[in-house]
PAZA-692909 format. One record per residue (C-alpha): residue in one letter; y, z, x. Coordinates in nm, 3 decimals, decimal comma, m for minus. Each point is the difference from the previous one (the first is absolute). Layout:
pt code=A; yy=Y; zz=Z; xx=X $
...
END
This chain:
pt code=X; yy=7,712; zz=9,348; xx=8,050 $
pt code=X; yy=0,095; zz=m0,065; xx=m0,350 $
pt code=X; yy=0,158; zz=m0,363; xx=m0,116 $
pt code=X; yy=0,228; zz=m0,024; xx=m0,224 $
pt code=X; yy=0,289; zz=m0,227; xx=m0,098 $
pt code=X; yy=0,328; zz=0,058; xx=m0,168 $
pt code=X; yy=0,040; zz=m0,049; xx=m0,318 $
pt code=X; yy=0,319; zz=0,072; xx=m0,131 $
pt code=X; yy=0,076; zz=0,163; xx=m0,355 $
pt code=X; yy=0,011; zz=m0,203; xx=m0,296 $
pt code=X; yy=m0,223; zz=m0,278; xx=0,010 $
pt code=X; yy=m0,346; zz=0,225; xx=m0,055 $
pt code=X; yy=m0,162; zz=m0,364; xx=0,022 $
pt code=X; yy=0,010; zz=0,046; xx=0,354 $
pt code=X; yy=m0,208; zz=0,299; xx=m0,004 $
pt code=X; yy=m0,276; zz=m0,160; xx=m0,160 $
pt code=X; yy=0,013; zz=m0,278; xx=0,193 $
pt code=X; yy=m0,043; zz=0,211; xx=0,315 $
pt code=X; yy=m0,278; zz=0,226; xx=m0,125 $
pt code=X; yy=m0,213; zz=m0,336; xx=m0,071 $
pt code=X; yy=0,094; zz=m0,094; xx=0,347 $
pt code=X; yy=m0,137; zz=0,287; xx=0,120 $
pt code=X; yy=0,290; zz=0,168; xx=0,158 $
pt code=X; yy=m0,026; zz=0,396; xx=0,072 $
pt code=X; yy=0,281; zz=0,114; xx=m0,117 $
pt code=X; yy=0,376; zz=m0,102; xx=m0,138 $
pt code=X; yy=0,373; zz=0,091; xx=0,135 $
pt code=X; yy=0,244; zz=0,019; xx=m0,298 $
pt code=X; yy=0,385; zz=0,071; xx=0,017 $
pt code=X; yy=0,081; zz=0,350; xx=0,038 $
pt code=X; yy=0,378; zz=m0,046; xx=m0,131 $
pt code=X; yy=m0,118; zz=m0,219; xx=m0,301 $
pt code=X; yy=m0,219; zz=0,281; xx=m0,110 $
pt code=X; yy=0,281; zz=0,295; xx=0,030 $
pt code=X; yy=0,224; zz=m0,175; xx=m0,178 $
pt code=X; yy=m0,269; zz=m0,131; xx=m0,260 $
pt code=X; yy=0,055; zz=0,163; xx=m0,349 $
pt code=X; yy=m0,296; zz=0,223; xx=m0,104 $
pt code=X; yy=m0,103; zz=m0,240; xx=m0,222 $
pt code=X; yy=m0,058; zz=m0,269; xx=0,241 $
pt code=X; yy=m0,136; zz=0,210; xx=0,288 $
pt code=X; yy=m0,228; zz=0,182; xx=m0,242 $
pt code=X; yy=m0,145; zz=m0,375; xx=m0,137 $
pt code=X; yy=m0,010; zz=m0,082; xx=0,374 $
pt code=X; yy=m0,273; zz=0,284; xx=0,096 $
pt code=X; yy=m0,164; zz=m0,083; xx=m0,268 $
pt code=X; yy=m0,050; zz=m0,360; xx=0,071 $
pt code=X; yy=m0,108; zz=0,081; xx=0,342 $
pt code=X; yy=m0,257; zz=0,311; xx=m0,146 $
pt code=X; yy=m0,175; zz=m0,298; xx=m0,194 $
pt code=X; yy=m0,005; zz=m0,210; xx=0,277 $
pt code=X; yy=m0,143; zz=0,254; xx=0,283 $
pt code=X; yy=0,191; zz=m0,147; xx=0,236 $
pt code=X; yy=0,146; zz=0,235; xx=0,239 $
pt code=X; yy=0,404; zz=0,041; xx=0,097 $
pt code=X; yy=m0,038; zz=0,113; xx=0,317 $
pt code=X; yy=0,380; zz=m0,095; xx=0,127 $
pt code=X; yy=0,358; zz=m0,077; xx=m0,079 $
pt code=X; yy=0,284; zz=m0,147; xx=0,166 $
pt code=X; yy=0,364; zz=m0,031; xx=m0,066 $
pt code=X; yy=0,063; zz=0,381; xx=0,086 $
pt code=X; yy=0,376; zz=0,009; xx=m0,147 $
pt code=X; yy=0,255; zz=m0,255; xx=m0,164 $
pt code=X; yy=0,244; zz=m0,044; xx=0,308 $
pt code=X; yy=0,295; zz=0,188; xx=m0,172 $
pt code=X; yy=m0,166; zz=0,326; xx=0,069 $
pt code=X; yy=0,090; zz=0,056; xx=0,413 $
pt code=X; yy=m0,162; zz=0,215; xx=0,222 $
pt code=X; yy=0,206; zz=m0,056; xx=0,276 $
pt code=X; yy=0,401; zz=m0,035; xx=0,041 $
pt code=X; yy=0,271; zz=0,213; xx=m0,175 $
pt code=X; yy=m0,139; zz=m0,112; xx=m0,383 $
pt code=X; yy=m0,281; zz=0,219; xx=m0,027 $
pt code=X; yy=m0,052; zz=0,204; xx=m0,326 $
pt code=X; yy=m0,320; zz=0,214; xx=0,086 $
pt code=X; yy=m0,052; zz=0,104; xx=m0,369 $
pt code=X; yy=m0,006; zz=m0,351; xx=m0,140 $
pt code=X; yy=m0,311; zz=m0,057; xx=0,232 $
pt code=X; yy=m0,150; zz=0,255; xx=m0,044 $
pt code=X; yy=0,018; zz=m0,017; xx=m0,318 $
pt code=X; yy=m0,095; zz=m0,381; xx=0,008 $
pt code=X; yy=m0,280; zz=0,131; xx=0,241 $
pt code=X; yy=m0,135; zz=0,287; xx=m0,263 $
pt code=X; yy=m0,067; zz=m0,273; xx=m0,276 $
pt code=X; yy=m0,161; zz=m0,318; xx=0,209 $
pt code=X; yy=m0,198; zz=0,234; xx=0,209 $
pt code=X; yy=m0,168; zz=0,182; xx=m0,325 $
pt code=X; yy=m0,053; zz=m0,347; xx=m0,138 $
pt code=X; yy=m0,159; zz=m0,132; xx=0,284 $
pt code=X; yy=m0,231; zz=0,339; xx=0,019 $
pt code=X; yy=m0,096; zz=m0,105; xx=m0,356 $
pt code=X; yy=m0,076; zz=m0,355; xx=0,069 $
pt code=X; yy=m0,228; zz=0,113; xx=0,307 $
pt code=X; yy=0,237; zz=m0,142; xx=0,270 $
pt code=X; yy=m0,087; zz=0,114; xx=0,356 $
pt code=X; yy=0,276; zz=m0,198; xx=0,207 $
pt code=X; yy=0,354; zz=m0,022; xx=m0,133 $
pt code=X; yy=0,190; zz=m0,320; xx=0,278 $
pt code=X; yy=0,296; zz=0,146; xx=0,078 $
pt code=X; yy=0,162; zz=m0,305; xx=0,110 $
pt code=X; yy=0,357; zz=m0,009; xx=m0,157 $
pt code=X; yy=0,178; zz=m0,158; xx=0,308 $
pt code=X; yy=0,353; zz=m0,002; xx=m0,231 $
pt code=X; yy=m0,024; zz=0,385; xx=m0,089 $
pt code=X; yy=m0,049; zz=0,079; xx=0,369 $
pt code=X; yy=0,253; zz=m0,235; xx=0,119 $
pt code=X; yy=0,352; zz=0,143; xx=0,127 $
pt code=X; yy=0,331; zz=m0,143; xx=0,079 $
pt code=X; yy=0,148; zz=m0,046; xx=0,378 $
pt code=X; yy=0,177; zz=0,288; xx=m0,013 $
pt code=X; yy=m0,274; zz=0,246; xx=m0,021 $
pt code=X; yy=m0,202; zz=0,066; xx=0,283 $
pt code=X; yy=m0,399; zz=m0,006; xx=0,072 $
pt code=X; yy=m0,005; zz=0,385; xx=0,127 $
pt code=X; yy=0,124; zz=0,050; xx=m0,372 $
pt code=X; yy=m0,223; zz=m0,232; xx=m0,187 $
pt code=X; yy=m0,319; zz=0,142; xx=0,169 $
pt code=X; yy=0,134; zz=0,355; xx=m0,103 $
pt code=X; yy=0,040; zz=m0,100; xx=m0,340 $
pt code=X; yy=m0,342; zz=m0,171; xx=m0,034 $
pt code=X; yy=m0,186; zz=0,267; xx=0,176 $
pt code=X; yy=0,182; zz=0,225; xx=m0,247 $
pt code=X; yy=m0,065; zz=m0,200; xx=m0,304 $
pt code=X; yy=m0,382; zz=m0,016; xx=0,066 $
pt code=X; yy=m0,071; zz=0,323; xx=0,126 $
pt code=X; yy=0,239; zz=0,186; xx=m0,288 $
pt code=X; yy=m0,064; zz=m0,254; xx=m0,325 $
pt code=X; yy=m0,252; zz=m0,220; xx=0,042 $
pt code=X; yy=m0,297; zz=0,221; xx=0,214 $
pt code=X; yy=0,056; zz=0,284; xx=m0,305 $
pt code=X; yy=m0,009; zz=m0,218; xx=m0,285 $
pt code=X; yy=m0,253; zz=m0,278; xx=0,158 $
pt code=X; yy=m0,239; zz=0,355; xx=0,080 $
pt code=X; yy=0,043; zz=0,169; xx=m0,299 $
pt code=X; yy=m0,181; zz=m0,315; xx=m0,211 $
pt code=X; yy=m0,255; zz=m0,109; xx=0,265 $
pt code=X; yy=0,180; zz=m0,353; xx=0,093 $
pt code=X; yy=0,034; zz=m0,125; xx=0,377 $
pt code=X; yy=0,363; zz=m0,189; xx=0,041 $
pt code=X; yy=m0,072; zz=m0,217; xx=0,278 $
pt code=X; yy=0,311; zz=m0,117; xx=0,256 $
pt code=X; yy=0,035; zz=m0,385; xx=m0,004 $
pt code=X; yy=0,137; zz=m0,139; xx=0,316 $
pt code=X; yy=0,216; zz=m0,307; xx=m0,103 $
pt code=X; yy=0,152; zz=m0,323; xx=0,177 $
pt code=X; yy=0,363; zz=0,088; xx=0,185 $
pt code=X; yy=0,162; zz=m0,213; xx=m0,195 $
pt code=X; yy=m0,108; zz=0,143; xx=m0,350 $
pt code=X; yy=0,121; zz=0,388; xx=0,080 $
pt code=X; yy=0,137; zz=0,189; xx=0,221 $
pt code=X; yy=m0,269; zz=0,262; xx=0,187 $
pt code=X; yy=m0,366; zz=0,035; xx=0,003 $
pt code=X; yy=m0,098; zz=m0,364; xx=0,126 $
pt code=X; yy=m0,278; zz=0,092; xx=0,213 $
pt code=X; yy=m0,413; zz=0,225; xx=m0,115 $
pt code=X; yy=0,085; zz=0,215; xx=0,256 $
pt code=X; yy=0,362; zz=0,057; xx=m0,184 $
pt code=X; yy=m0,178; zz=0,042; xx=m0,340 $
pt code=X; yy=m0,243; zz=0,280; xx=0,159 $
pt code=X; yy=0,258; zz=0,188; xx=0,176 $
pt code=X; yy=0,157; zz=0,088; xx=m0,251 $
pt code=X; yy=m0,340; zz=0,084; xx=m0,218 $
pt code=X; yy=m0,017; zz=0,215; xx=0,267 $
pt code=X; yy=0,311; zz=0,174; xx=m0,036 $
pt code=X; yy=m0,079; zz=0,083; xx=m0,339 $
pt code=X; yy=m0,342; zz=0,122; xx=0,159 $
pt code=X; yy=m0,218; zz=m0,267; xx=m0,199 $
pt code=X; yy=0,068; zz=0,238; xx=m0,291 $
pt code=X; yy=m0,147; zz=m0,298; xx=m0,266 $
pt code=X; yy=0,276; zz=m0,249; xx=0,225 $
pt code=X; yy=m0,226; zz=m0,227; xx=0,240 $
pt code=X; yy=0,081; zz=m0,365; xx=0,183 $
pt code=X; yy=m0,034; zz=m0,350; xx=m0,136 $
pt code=X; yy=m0,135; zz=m0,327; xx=0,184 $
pt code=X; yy=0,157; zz=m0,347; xx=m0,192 $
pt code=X; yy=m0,143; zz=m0,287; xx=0,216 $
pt code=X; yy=0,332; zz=m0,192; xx=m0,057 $
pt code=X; yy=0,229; zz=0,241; xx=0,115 $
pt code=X; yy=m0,185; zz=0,083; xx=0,303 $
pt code=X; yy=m0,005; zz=m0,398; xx=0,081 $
pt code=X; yy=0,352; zz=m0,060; xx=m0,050 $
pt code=X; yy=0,138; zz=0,327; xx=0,157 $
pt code=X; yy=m0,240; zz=m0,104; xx=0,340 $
pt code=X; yy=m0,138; zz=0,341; xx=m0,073 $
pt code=X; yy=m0,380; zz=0,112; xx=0,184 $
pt code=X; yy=m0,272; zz=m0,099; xx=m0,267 $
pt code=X; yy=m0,286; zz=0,138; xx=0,220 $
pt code=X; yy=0,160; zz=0,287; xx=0,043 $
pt code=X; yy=0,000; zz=0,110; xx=m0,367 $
pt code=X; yy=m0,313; zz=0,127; xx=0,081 $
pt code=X; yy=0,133; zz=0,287; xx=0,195 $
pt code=X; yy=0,124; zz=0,142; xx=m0,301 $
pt code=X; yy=m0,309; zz=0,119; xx=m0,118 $
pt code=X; yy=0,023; zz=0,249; xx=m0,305 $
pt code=X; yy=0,366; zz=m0,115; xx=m0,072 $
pt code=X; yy=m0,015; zz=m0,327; xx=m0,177 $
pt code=X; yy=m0,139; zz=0,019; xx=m0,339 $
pt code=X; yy=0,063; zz=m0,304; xx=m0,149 $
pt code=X; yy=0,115; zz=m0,395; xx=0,131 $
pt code=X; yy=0,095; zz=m0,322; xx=m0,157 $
pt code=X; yy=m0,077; zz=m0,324; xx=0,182 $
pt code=X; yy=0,134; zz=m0,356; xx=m0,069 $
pt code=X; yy=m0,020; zz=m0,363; xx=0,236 $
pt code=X; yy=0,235; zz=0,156; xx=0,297 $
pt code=X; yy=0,276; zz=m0,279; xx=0,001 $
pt code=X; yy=0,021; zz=m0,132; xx=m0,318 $
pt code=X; yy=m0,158; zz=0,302; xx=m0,226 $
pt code=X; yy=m0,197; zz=m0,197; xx=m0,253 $
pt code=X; yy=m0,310; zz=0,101; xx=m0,115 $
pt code=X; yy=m0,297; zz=0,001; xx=0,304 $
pt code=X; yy=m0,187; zz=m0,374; xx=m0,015 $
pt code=X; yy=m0,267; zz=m0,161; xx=0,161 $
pt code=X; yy=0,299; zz=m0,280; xx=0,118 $
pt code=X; yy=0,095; zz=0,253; xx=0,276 $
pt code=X; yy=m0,026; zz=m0,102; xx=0,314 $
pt code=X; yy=m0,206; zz=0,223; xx=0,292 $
pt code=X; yy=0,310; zz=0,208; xx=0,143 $
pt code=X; yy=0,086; zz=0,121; xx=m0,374 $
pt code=X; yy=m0,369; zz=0,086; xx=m0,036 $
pt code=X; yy=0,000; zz=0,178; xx=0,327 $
pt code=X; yy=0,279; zz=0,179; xx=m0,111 $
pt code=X; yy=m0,132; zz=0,133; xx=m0,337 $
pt code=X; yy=m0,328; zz=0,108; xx=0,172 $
pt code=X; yy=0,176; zz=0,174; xx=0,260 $
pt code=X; yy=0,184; zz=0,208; xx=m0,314 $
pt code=X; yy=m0,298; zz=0,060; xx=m0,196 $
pt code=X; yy=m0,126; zz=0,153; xx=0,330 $
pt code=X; yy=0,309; zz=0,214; xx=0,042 $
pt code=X; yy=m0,010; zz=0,085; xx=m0,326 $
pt code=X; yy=m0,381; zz=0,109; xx=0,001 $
pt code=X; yy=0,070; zz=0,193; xx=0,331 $
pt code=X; yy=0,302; zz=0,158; xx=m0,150 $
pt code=X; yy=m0,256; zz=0,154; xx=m0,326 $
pt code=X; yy=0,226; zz=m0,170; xx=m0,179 $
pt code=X; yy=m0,091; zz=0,010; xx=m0,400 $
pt code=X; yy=0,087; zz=m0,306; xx=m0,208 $
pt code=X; yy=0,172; zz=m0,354; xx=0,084 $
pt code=X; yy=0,147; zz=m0,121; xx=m0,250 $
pt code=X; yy=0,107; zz=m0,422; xx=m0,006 $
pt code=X; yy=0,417; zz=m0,011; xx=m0,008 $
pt code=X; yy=0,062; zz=m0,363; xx=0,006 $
pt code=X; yy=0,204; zz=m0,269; xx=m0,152 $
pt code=X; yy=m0,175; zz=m0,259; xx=m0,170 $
pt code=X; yy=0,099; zz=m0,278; xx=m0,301 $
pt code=X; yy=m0,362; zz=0,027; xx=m0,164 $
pt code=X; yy=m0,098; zz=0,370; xx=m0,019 $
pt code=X; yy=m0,313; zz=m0,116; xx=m0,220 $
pt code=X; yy=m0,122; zz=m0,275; xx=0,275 $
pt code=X; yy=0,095; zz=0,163; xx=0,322 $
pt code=X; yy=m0,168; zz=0,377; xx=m0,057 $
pt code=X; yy=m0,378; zz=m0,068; xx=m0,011 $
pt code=X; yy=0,073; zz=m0,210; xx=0,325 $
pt code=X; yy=0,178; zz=0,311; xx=0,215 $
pt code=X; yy=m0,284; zz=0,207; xx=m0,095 $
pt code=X; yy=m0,276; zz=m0,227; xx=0,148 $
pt code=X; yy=0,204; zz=m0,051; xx=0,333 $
pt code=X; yy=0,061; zz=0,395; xx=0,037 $
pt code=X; yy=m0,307; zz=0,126; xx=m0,130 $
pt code=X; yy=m0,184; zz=m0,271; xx=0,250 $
pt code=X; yy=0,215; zz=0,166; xx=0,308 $
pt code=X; yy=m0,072; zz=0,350; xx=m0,128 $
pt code=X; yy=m0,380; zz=m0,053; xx=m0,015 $
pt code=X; yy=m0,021; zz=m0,207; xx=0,350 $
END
């Protein structure tokens, strides 16, 4: 399993950094780099050409404007957003776009469930698996906290409904974070095997970077993840975390999680 770390998209510092550090792989932002000029996205694959430093995933699926769900949806204006990022991120060699997005898939009270799960299921069986297929990208379904969206809190949310658009280039997610503060079953991500191409990981309560100043039951936790994840065939990890020295706290988060991989 790949590691990466994300990166974001305009300090290309960070990209350097990480290559020295000797991460895998980086996650940009997928909406930064559809709504990048040419100009800037062009300069942007060719800084990372020079570097040889992979792009292997982006986050940040779609600005929260553009719904999914509810009685606001405008399926041309994502598709059409959908048609630009996802050749972009085909260019750039992305394998995992995070479809995350907890304010886009959000809906008011007086809409109900039974309709939301209609209009996802049609959204990424009728835009997304088309578009996603037709350049070669996976969008992968990131279960979020219940008090950041609406639906899809849970792995085995985010595979069902990969599965409803038949795993057609749409597959599951595993974020470490989530699954600790939604109580969801972190050994049993490993049932999923086949359907979860891609995870990000963070400390479970606080979601800094991984340290060595965890204590045993965070460690147990991470291991028990990693397993999961291994079990799962999942592809790359990639390090989601908050942190108030990017520079100092990186090389660290790689020792700890490379450590537990190898053990």
């Amino acid at each position: 399993m790949k590691l990466g770390a994300c990166l974001g998209w305009g300090d290309f510092s960070k990209y350097e950094f990480a290559k020295q550090c000797g991460l895998d792989y980086g996650e940009t932002d997928f909406t930064d780099i559809t709504l990048a000029s040419d100009e800037d996205f062009n300069e942007f694959c060719e800084n990372i050409e020079k570097l040889q430093f992979p792009v292997l995933a982006a986050n940040h699926f779609l600005p929260g404007h553009l719904k999914l769900v509810g009685k606001d949806v405008d399926e041309k204006v994502l598709a059409e957003f959908l048609e630009k990022g996802l050749k972009r991120a085909s260019v750039l060699g992305i394998q995992s776009v995070v479809f995350g997005s907890g304010a886009a898939r959000s809906f008011k009270d007086d809409y109900t469930m039974e309709k939301a799960n209609e209009d996802m299921t049609k959204f990424l069986k009728g835009i997304v698996s088309p578009i996603a297929s037709k350049y070669d990208v996976n969008v992968v379904i990131e279960p979020l906290s219940t008090g950041e969206t609406s639906m899809i809190h849970t792995v085995k949310d985010g595979v069902d409904f990969a599965e409803k658009a038949d795993f057609n280039h749409i597959y599951g997610l595993a974020d470490l974070f989530h699954v600790c503060n939604n109580k969801d079953d972190i050994d049993g991500i490993g049932d999923f095997v086949g359907k979860i191409k891609h995870a990000h990981i963070a400390e479970p309560e606080t979601r800094v970077f991984p340290n060595k100043n965890a204590d045993e039951s965070v460690n147990d936790i991470y291991k028990r993840f990693l397993v999961a994840l291994k079990k799962a065939g999942c592809e790359t990890l990639t390090i989601e975390a908050r942190t108030d020295d990017f520079f100092a706290d990186l090389p660290e988060a790689i020792e700890v999680l490379k450590e537990m991989q190898n053990a």
